[in-house]
PQR file of N, CA, C, O and H, with PARSE charges and radii, in Angstrom:
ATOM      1  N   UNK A   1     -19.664   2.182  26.396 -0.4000 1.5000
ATOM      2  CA  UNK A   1     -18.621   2.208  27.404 -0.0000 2.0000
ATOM      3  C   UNK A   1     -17.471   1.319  26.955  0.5500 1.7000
ATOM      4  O   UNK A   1     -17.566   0.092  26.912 -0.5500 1.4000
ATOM      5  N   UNK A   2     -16.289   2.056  26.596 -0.4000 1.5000
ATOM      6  CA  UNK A   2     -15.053   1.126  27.085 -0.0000 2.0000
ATOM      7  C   UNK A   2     -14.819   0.867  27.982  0.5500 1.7000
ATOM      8  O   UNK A   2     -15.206   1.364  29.039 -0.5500 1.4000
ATOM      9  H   UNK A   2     -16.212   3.053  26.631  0.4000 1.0000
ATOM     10  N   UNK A   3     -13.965  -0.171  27.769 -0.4000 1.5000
ATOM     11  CA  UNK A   3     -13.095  -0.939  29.098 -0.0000 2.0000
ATOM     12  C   UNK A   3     -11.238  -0.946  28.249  0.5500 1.7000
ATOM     13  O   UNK A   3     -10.841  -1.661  27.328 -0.5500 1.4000
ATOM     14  H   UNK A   3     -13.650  -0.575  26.909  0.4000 1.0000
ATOM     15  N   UNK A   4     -10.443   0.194  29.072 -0.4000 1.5000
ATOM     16  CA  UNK A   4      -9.296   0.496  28.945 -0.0000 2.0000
ATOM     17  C   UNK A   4      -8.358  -0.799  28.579  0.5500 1.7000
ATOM     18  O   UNK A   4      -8.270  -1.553  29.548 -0.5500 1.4000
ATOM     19  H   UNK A   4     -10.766   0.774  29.820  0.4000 1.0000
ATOM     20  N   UNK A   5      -7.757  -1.171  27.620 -0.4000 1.5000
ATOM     21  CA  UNK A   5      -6.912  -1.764  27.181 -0.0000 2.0000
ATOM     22  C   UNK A   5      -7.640  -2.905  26.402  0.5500 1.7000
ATOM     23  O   UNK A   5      -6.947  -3.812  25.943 -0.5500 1.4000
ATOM     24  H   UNK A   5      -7.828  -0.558  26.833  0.4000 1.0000
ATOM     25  N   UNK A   6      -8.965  -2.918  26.229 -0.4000 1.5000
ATOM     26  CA  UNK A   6     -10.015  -4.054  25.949 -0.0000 2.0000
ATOM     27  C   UNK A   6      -9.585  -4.224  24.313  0.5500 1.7000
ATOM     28  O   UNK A   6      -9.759  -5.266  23.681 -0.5500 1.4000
ATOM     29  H   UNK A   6      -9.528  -2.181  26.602  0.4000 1.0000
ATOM     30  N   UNK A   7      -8.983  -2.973  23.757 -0.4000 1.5000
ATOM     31  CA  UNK A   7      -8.116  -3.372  21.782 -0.0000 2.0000
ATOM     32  C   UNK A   7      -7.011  -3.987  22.128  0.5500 1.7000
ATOM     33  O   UNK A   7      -6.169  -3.457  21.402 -0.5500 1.4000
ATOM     34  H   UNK A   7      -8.841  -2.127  24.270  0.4000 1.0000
ATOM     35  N   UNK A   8      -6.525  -4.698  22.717 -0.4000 1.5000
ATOM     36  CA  UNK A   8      -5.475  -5.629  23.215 -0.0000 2.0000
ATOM     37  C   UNK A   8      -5.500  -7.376  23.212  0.5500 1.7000
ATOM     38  O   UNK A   8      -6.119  -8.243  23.829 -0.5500 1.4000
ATOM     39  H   UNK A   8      -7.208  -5.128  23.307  0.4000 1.0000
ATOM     40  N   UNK A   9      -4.873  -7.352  22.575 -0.4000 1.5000
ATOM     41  CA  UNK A   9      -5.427  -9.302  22.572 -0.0000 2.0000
ATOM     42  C   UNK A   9      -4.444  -9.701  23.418  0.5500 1.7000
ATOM     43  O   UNK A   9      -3.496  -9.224  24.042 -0.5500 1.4000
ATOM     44  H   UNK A   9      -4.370  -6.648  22.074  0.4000 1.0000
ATOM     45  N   UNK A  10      -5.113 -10.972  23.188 -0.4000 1.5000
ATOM     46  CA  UNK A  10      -5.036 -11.714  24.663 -0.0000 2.0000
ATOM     47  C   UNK A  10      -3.259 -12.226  24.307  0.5500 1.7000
ATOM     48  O   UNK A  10      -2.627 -12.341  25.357 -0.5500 1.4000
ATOM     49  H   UNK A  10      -5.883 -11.360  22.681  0.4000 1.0000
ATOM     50  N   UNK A  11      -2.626 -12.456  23.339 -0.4000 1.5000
ATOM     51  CA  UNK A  11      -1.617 -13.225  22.928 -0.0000 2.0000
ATOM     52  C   UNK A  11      -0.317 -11.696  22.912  0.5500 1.7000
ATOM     53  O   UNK A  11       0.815 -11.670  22.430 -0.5500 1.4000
ATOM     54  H   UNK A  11      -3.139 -12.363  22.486  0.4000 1.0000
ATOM     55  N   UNK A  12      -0.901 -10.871  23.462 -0.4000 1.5000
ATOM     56  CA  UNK A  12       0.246  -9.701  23.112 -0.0000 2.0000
ATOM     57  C   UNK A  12       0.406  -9.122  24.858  0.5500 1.7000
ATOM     58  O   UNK A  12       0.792  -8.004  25.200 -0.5500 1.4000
ATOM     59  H   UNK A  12      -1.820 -10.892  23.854  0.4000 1.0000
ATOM     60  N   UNK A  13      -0.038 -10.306  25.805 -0.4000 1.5000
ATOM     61  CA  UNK A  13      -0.399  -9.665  27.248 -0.0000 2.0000
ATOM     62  C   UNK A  13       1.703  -9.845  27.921  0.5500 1.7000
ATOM     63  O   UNK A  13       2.562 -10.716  27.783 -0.5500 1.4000
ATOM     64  H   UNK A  13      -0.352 -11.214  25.527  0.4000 1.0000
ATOM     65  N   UNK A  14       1.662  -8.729  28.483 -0.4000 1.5000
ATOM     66  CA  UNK A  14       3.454  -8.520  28.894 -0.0000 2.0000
ATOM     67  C   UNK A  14       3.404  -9.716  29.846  0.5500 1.7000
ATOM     68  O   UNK A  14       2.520 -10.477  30.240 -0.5500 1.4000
ATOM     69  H   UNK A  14       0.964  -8.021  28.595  0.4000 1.0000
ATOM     70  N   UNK A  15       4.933  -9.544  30.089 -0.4000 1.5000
ATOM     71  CA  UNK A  15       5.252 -10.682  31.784 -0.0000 2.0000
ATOM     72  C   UNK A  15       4.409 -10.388  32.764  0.5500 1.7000
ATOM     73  O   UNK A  15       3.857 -11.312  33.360 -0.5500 1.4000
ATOM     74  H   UNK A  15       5.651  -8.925  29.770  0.4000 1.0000
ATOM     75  N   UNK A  16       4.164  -9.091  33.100 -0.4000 1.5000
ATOM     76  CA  UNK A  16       3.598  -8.252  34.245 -0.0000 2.0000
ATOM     77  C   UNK A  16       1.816  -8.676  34.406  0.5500 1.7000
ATOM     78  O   UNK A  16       1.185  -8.734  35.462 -0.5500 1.4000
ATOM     79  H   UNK A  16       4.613  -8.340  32.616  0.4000 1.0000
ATOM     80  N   UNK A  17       1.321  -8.921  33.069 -0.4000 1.5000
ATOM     81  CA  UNK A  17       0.271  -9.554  33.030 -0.0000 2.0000
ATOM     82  C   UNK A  17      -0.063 -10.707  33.406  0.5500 1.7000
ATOM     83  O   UNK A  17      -1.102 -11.075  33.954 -0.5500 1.4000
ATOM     84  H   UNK A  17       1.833  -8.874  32.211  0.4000 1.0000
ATOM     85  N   UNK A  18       0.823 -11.265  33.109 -0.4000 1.5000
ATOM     86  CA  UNK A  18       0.774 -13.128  33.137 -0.0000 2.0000
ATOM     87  C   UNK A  18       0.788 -13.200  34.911  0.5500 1.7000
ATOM     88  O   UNK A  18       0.029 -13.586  35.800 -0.5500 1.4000
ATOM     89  H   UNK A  18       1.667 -10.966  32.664  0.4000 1.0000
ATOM     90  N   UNK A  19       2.076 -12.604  34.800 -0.4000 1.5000
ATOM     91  CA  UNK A  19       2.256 -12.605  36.661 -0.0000 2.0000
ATOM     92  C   UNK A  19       0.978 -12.216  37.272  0.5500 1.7000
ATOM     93  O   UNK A  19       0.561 -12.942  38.174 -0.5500 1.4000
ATOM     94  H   UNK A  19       2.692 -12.290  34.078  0.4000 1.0000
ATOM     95  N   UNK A  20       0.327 -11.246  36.949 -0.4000 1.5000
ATOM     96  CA  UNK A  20      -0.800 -10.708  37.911 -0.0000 2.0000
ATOM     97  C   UNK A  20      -2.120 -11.474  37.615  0.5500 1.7000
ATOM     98  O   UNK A  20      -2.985 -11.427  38.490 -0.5500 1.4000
ATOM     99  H   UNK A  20       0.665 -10.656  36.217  0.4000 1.0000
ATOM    100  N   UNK A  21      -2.303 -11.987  36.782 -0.4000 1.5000
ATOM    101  CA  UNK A  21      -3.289 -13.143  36.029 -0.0000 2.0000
ATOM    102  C   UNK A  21      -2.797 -14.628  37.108  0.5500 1.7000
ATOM    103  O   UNK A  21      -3.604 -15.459  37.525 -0.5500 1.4000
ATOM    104  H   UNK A  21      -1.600 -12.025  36.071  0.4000 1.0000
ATOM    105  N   UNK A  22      -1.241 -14.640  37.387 -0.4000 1.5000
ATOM    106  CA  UNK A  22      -1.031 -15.818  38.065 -0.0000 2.0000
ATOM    107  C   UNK A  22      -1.322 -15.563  39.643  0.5500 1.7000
ATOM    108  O   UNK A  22      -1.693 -16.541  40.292 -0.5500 1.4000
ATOM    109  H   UNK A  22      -0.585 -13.965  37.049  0.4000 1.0000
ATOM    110  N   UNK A  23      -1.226 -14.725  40.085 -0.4000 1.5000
ATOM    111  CA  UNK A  23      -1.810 -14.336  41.208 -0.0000 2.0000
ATOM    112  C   UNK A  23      -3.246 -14.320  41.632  0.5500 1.7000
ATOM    113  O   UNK A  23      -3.898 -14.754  42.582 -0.5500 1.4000
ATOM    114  H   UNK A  23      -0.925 -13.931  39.558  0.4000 1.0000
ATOM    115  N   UNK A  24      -3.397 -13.858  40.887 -0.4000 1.5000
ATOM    116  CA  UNK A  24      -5.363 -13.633  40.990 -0.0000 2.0000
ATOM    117  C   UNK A  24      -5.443 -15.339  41.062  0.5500 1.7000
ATOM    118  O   UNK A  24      -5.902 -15.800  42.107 -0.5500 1.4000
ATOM    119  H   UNK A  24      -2.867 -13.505  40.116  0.4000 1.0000
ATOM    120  N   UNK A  25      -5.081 -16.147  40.160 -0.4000 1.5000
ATOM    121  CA  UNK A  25      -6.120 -17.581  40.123 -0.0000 2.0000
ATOM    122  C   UNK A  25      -5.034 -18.374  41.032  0.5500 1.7000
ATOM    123  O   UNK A  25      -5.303 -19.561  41.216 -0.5500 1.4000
ATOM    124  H   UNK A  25      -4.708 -15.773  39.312  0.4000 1.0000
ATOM    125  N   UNK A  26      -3.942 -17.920  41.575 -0.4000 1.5000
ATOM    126  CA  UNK A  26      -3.359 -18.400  43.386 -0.0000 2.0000
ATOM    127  C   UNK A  26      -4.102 -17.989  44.364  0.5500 1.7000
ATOM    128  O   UNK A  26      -4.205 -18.810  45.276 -0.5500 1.4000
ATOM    129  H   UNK A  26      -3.723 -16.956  41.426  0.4000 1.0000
ATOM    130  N   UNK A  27      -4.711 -16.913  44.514 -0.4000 1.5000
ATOM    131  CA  UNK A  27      -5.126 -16.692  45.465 -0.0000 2.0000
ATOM    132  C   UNK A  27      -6.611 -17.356  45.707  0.5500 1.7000
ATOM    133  O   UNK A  27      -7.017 -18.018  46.662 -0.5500 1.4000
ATOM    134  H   UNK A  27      -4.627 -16.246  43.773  0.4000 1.0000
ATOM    135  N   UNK A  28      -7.351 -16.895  44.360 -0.4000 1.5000
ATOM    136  CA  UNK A  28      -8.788 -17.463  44.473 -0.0000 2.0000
ATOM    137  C   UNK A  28      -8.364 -18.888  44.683  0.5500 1.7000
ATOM    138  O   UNK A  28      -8.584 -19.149  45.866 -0.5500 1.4000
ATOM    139  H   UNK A  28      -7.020 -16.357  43.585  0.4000 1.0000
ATOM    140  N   UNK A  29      -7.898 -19.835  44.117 -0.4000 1.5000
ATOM    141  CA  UNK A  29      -7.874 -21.146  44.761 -0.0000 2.0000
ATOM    142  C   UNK A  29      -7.312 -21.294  45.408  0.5500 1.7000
ATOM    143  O   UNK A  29      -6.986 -22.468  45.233 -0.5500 1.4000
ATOM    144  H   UNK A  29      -7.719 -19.623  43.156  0.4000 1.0000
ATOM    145  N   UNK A  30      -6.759 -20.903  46.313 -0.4000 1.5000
ATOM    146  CA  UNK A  30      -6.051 -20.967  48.100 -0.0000 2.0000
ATOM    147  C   UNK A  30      -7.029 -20.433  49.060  0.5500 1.7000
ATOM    148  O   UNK A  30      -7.291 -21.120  50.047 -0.5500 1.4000
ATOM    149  H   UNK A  30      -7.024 -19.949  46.455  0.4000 1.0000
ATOM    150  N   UNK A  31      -7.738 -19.022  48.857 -0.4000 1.5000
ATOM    151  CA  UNK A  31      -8.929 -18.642  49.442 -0.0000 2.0000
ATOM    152  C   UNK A  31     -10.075 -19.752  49.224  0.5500 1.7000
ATOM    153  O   UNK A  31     -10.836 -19.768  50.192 -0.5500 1.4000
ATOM    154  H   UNK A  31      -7.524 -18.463  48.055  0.4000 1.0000
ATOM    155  N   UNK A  32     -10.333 -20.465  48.460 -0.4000 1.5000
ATOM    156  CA  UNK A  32     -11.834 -21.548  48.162 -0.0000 2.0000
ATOM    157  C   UNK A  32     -11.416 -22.717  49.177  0.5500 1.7000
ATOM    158  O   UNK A  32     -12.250 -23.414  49.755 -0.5500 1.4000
ATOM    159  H   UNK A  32      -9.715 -20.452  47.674  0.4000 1.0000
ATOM    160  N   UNK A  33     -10.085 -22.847  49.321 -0.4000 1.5000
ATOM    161  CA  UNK A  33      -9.283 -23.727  49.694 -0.0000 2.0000
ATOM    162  C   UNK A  33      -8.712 -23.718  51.217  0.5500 1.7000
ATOM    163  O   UNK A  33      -7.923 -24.475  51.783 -0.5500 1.4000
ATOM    164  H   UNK A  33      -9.408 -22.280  48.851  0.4000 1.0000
ATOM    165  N   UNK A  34      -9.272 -22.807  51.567 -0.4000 1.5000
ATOM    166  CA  UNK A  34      -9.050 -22.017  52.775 -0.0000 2.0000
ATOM    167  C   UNK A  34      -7.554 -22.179  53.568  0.5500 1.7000
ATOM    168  O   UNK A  34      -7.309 -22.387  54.756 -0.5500 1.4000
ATOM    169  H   UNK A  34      -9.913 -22.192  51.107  0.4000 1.0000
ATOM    170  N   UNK A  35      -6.658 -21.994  52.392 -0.4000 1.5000
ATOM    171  CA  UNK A  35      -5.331 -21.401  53.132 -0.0000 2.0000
ATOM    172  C   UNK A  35      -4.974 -20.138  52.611  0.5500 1.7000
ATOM    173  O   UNK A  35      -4.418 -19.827  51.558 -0.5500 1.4000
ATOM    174  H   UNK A  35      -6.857 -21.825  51.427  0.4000 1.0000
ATOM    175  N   UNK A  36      -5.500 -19.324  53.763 -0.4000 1.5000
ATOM    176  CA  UNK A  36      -5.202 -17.999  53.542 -0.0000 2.0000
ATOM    177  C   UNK A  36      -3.399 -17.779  53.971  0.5500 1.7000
ATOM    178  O   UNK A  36      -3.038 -16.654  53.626 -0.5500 1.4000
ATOM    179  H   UNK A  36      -5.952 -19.576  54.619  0.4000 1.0000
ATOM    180  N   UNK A  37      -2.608 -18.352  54.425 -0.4000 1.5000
ATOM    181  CA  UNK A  37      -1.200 -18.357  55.144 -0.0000 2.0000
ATOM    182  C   UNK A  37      -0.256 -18.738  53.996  0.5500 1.7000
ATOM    183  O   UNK A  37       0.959 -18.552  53.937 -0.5500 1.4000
ATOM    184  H   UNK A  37      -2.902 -19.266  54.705  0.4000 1.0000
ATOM    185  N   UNK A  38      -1.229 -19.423  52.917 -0.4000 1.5000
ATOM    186  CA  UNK A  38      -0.032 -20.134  51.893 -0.0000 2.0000
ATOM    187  C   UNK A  38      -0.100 -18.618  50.743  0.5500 1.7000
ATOM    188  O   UNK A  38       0.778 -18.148  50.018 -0.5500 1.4000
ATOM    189  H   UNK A  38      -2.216 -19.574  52.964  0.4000 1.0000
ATOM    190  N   UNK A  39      -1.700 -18.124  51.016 -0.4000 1.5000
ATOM    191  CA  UNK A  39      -1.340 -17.014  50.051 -0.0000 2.0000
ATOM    192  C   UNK A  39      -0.727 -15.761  50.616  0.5500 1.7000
ATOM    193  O   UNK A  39       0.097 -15.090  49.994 -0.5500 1.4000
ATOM    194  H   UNK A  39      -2.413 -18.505  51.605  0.4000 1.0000
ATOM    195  N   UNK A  40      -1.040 -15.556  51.476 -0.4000 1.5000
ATOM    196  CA  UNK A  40       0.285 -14.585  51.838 -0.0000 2.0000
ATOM    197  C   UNK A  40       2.135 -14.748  51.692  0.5500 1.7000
ATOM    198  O   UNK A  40       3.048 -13.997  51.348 -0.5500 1.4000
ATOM    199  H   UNK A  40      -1.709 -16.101  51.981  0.4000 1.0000
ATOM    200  N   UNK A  41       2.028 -16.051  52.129 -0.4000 1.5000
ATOM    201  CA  UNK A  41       3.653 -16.562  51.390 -0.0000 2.0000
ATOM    202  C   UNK A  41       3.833 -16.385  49.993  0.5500 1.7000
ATOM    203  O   UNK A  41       4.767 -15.740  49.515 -0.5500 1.4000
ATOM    204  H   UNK A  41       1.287 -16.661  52.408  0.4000 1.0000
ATOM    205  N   UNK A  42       2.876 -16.999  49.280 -0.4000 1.5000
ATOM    206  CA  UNK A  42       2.874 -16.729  47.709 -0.0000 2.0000
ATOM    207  C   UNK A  42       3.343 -15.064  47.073  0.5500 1.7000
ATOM    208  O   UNK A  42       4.203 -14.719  46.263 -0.5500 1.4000
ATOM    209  H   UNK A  42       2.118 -17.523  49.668  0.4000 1.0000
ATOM    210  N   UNK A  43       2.206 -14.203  47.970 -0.4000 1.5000
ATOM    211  CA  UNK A  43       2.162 -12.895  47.433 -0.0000 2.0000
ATOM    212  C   UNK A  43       3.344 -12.041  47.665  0.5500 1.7000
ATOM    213  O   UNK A  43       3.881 -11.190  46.956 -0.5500 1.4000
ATOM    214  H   UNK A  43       1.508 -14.483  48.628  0.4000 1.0000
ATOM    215  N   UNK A  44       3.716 -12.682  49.339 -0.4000 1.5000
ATOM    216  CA  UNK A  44       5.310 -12.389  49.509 -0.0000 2.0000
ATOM    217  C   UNK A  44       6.437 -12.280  48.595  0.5500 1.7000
ATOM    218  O   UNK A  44       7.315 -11.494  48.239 -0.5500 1.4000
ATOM    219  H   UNK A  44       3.279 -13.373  49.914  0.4000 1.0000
ATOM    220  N   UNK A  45       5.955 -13.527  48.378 -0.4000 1.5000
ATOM    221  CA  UNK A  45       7.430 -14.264  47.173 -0.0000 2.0000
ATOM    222  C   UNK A  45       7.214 -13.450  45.682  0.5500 1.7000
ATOM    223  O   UNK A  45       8.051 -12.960  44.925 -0.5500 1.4000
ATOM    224  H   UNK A  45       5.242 -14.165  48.668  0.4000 1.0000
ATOM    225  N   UNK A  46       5.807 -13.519  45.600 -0.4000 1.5000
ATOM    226  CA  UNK A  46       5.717 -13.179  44.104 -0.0000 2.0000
ATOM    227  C   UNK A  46       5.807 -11.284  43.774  0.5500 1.7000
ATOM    228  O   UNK A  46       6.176 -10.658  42.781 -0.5500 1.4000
ATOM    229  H   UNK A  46       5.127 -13.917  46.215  0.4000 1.0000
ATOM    230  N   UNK A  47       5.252 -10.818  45.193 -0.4000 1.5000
ATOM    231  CA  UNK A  47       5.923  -9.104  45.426 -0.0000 2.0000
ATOM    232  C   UNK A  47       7.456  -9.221  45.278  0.5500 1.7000
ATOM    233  O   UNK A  47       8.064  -8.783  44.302 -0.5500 1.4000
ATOM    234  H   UNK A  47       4.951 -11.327  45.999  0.4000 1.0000
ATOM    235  N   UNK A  48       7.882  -9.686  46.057 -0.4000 1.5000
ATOM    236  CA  UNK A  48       9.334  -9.941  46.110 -0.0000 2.0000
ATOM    237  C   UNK A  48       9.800  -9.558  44.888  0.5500 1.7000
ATOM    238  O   UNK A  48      10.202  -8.414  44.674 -0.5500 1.4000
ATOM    239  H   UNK A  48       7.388 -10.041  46.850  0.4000 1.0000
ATOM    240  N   UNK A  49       9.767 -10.946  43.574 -0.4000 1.5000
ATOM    241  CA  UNK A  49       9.990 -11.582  42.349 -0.0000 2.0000
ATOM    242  C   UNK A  49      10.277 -10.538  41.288  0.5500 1.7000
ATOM    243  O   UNK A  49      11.196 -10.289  40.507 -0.5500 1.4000
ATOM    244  H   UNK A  49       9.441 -11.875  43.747  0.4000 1.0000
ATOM    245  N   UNK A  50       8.692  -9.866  41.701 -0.4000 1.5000
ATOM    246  CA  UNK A  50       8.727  -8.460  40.500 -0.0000 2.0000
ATOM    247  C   UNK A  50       9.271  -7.204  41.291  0.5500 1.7000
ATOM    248  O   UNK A  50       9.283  -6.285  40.472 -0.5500 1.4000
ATOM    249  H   UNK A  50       7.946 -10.068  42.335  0.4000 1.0000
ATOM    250  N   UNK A  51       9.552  -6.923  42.044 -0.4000 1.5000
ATOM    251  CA  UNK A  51      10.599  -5.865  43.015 -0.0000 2.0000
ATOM    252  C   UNK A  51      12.134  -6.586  41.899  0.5500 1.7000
ATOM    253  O   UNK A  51      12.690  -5.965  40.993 -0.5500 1.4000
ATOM    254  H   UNK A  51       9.542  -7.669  42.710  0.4000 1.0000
ATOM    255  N   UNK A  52      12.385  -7.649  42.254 -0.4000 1.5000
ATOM    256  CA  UNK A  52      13.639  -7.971  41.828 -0.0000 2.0000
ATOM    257  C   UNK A  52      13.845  -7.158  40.482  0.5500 1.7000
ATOM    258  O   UNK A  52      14.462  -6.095  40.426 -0.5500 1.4000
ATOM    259  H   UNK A  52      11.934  -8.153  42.990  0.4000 1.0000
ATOM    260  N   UNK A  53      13.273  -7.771  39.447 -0.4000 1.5000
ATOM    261  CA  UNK A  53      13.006  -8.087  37.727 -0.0000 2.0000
ATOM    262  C   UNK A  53      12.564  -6.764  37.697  0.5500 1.7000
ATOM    263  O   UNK A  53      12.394  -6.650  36.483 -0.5500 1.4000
ATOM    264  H   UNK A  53      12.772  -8.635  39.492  0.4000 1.0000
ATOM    265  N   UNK A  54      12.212  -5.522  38.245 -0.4000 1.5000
ATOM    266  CA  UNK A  54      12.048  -4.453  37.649 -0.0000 2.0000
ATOM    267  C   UNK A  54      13.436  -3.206  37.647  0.5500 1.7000
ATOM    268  O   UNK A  54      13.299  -2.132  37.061 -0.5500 1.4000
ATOM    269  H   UNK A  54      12.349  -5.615  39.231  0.4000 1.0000
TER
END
């Protein structure tokens, strides 16, 4: 079994990656952290961010 994009190294990952890589480990530590209100602001801002930049 592959896993789609898995011939891809880690040092060739786009903006779009990084961003969604920065999200995932905002949210999990705001959820452990139990402010679910700061990650919805976050996801706001950071939907927002890439709406802009595309």
């Amino acid at each position: 079994m592959e896993i789609p994009g898995a011939e891809r190294r880690w040092d060739t990952m786009s903006f779009y990656d990084y961003v969604e890589t920065a999200q995932a480990l905002l949210v999990s530590f705001a959820l452990t952290d139990g402010a679910a209100q700061t990650v919805s602001y976050i996801m706001s801002f950071a939907s927002s961010l890439i709406k802009l930049l595309k």
